[in-house]
N, CA, C, O and CB atoms as a CASP TS submission, in Angstrom:
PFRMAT TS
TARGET T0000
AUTHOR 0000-0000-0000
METHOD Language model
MODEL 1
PARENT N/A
ATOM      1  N   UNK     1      11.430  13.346  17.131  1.00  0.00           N
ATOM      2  CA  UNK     1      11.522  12.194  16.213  1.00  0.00           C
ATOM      3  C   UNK     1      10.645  12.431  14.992  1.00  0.00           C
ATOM      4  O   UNK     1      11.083  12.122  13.884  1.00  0.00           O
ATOM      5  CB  UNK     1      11.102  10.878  16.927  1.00  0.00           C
ATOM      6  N   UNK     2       9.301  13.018  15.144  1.00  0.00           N
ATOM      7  CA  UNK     2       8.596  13.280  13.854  1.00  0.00           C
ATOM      8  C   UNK     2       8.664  14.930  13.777  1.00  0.00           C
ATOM      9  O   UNK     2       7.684  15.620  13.499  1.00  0.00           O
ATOM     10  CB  UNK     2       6.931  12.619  13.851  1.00  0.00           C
ATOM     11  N   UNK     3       9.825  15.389  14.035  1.00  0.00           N
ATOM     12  CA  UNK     3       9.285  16.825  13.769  1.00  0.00           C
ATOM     13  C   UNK     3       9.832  16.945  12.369  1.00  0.00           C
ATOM     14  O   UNK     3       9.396  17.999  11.906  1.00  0.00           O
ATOM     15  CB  UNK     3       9.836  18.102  14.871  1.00  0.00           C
ATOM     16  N   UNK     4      10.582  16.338  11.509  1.00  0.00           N
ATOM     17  CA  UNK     4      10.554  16.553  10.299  1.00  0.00           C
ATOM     18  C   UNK     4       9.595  16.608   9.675  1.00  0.00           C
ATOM     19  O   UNK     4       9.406  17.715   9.170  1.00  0.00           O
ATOM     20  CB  UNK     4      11.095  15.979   9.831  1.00  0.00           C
ATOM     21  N   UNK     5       8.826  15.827   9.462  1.00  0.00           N
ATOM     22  CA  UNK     5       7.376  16.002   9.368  1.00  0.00           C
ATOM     23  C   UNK     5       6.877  17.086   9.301  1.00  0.00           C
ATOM     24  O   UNK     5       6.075  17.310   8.395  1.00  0.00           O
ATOM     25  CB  UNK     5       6.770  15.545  10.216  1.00  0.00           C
ATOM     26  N   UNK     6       7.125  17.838  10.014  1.00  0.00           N
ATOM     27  CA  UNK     6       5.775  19.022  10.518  1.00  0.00           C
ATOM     28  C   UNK     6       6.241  19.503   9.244  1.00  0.00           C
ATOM     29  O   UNK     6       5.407  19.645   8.350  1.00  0.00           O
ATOM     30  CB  UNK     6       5.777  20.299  12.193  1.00  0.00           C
ATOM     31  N   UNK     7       7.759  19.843   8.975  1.00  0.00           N
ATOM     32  CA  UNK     7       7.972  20.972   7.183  1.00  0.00           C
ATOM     33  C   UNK     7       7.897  19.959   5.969  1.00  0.00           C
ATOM     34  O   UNK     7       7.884  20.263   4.776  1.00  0.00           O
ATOM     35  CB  UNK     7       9.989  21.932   6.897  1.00  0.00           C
ATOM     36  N   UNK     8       7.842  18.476   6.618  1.00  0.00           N
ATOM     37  CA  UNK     8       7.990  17.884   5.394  1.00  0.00           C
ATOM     38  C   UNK     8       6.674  17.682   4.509  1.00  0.00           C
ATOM     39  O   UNK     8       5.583  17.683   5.080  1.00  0.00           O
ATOM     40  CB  UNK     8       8.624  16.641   5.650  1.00  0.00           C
ATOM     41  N   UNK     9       6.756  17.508   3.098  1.00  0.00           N
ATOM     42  CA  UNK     9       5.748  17.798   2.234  1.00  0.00           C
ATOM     43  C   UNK     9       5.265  16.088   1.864  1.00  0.00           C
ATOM     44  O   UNK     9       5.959  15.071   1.856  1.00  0.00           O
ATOM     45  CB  UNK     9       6.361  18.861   0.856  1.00  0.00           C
ATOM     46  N   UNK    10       3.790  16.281   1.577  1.00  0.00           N
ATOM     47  CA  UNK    10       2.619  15.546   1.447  1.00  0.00           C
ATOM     48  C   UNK    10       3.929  14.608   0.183  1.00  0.00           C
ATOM     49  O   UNK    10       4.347  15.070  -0.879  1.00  0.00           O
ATOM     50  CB  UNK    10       0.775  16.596   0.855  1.00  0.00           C
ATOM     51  N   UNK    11       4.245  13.379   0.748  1.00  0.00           N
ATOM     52  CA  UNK    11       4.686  12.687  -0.236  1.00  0.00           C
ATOM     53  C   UNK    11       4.439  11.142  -0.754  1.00  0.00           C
ATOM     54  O   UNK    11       4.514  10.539   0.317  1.00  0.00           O
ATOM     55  CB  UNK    11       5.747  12.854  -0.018  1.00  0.00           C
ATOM     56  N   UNK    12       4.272  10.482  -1.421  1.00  0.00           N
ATOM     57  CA  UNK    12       3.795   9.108  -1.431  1.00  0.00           C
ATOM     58  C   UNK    12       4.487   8.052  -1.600  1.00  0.00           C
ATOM     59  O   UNK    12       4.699   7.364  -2.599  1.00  0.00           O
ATOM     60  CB  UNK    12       3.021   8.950  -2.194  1.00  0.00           C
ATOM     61  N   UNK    13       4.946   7.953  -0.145  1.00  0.00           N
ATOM     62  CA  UNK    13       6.147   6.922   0.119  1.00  0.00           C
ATOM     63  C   UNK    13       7.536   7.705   0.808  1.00  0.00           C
ATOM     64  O   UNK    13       8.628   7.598   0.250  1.00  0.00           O
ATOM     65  CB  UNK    13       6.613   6.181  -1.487  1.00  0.00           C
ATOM     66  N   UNK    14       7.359   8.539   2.140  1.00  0.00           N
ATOM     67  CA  UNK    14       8.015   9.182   2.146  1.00  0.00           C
ATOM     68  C   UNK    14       9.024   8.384   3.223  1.00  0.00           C
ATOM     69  O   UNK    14       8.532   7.533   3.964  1.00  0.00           O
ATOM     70  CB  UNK    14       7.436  10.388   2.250  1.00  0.00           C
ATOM     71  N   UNK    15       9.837   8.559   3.254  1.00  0.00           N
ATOM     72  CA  UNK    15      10.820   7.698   3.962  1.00  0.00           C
ATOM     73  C   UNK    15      11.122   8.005   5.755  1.00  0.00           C
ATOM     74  O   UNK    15      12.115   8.695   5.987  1.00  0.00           O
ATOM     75  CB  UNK    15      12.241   7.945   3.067  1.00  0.00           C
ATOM     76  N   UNK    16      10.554   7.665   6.598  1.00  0.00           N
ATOM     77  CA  UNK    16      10.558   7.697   8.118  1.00  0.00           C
ATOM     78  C   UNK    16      11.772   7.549   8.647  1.00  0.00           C
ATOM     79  O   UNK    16      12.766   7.171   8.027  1.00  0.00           O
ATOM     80  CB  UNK    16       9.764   6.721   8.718  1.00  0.00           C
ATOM     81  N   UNK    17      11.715   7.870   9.905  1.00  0.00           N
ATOM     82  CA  UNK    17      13.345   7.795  10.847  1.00  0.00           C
ATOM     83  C   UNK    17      13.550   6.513  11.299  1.00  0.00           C
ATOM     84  O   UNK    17      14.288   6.196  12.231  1.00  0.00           O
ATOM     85  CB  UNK    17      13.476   8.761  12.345  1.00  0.00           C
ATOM     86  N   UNK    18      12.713   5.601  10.448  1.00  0.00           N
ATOM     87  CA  UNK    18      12.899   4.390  11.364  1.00  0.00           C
ATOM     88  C   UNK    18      13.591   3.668   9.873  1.00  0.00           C
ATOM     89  O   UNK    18      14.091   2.544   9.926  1.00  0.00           O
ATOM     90  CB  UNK    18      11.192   3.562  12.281  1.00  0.00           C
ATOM     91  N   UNK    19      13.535   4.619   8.317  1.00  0.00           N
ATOM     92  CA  UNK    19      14.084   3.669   7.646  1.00  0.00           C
ATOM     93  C   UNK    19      13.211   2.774   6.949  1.00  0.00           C
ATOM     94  O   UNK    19      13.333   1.633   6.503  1.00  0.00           O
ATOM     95  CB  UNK    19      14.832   3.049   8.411  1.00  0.00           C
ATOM     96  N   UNK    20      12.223   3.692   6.989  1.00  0.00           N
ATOM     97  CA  UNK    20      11.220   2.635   6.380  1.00  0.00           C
ATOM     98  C   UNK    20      10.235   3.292   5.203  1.00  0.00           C
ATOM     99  O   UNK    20      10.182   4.515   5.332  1.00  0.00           O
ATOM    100  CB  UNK    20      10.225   2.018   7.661  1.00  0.00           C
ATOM    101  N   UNK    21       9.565   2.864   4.262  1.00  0.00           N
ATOM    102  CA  UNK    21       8.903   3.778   3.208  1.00  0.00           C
ATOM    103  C   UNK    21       7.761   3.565   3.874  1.00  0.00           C
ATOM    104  O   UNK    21       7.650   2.693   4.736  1.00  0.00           O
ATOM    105  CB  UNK    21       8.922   3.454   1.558  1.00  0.00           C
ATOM    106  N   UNK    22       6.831   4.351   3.518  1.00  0.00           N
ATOM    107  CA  UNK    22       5.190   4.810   3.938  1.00  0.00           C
ATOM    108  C   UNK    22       5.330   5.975   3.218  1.00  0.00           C
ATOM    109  O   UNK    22       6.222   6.766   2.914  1.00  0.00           O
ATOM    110  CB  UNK    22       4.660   5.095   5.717  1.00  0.00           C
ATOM    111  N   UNK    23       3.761   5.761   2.990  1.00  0.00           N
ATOM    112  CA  UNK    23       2.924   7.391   2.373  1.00  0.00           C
ATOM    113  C   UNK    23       2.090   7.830   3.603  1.00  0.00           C
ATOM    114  O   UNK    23       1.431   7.247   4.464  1.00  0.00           O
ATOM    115  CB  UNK    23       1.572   7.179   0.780  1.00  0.00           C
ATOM    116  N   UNK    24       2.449   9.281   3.271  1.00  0.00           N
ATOM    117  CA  UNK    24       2.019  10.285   4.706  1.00  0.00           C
ATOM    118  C   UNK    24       0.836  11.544   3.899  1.00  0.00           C
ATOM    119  O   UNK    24       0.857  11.928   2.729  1.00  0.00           O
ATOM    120  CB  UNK    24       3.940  11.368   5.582  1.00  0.00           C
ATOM    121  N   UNK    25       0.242  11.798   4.596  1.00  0.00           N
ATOM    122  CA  UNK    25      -0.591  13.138   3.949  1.00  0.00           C
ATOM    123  C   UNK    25      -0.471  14.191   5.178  1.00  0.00           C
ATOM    124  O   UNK    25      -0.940  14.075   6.310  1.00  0.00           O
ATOM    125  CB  UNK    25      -2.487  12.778   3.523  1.00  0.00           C
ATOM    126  N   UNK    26       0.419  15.423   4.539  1.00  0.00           N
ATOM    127  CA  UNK    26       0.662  16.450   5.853  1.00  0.00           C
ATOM    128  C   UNK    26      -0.333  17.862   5.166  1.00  0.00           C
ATOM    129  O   UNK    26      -0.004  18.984   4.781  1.00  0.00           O
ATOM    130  CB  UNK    26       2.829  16.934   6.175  1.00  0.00           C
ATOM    131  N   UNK    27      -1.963  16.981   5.271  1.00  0.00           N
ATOM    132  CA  UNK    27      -2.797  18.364   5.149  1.00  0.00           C
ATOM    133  C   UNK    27      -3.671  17.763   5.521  1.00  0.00           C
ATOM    134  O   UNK    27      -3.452  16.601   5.863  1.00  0.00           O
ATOM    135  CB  UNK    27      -3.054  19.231   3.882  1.00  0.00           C
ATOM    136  N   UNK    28      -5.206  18.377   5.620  1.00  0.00           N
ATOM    137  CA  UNK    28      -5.801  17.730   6.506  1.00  0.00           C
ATOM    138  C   UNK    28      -5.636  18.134   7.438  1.00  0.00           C
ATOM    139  O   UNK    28      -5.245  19.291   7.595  1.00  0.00           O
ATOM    140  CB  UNK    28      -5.669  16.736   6.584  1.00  0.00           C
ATOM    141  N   UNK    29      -5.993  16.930   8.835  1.00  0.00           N
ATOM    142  CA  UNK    29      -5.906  17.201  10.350  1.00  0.00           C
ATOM    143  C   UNK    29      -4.582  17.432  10.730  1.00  0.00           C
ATOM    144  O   UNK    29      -4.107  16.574  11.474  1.00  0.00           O
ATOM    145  CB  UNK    29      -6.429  16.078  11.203  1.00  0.00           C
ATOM    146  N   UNK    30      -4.012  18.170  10.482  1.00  0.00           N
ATOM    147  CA  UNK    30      -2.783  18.391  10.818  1.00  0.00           C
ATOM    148  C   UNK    30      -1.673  17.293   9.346  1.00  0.00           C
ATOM    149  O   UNK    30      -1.276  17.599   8.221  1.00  0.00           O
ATOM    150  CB  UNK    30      -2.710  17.837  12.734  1.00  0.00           C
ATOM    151  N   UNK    31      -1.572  16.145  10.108  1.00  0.00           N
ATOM    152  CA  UNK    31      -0.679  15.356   9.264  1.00  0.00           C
ATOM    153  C   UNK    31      -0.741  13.693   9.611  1.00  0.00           C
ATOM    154  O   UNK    31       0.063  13.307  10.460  1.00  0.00           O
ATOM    155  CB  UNK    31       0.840  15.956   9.492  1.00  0.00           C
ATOM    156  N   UNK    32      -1.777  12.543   8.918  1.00  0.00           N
ATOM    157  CA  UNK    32      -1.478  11.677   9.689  1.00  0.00           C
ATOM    158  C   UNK    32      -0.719  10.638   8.325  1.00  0.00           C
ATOM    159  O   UNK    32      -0.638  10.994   7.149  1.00  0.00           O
ATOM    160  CB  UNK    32      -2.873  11.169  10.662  1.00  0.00           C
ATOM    161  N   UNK    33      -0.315   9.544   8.799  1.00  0.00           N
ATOM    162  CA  UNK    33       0.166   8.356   8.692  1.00  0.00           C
ATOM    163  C   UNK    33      -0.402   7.250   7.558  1.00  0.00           C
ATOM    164  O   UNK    33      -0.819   6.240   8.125  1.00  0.00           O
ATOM    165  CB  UNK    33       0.030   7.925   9.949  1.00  0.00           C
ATOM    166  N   UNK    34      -0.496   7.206   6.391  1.00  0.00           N
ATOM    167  CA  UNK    34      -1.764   6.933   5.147  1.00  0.00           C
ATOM    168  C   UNK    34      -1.024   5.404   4.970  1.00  0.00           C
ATOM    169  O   UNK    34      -0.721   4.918   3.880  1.00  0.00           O
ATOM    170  CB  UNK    34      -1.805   8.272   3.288  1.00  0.00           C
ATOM    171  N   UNK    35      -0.783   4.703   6.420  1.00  0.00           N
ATOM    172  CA  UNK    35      -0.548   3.520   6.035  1.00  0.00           C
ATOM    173  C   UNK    35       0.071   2.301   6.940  1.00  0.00           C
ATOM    174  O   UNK    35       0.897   2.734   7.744  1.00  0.00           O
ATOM    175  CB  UNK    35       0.147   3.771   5.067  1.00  0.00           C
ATOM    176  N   UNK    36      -0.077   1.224   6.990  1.00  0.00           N
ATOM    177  CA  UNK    36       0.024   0.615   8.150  1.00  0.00           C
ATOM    178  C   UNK    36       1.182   0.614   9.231  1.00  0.00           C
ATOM    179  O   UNK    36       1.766  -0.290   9.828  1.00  0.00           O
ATOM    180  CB  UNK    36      -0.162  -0.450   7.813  1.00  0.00           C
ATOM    181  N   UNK    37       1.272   1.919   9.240  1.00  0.00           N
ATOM    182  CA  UNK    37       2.766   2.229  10.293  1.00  0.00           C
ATOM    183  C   UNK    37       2.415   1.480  11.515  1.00  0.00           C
ATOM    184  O   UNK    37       1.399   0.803  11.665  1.00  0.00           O
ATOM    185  CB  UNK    37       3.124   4.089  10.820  1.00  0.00           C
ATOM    186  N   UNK    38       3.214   1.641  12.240  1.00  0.00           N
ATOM    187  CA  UNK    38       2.962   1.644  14.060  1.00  0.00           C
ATOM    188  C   UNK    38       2.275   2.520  14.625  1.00  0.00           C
ATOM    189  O   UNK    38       1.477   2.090  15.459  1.00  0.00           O
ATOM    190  CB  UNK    38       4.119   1.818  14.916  1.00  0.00           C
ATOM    191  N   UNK    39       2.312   3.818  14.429  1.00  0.00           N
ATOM    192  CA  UNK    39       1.578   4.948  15.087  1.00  0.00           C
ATOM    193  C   UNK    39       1.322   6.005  13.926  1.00  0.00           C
ATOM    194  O   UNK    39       1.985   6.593  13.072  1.00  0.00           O
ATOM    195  CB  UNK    39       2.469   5.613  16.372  1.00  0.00           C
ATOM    196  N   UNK    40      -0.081   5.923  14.382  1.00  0.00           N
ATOM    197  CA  UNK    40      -0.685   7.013  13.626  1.00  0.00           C
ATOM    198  C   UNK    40      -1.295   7.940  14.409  1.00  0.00           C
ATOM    199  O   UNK    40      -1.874   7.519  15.411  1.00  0.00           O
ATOM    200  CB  UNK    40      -1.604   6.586  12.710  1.00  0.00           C
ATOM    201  N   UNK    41      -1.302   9.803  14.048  1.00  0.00           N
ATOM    202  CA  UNK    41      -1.562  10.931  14.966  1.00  0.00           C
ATOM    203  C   UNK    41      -2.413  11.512  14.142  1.00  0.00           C
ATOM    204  O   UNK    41      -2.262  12.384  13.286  1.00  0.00           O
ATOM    205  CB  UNK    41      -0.397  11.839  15.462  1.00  0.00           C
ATOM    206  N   UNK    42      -3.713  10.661  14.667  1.00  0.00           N
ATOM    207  CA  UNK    42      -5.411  11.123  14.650  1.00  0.00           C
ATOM    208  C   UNK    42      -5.741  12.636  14.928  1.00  0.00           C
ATOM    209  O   UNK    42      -6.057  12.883  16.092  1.00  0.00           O
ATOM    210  CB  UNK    42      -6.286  10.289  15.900  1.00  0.00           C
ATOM    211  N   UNK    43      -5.719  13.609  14.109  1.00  0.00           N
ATOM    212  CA  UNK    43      -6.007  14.926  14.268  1.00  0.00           C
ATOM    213  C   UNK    43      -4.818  15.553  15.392  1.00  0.00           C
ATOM    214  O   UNK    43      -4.844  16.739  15.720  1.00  0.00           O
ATOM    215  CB  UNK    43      -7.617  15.036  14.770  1.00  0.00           C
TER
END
């Protein structure tokens, strides 16, 4: 479900599988969640 993610690039407001906009930062601890999603993956 988030493995797009793993190639997808650091974007601000990037659009999720659920259909929804959020900004994500995929550098750092791996890649987390830069916003009040449901789940965010802490390092």
């Amino acid at each position: 479900t988030r493995r797009w993610a793993t190639w997808r690039p650091s974007w601000t407001g990037a659009r999720t599988n659920f259909g929804l906009t959020r900004r994500w930062t995929c550098w750092r601890t791996g890649w987390r969640w830069r916003s009040t999603g449901t789940w965010a993956r802490p390092r």
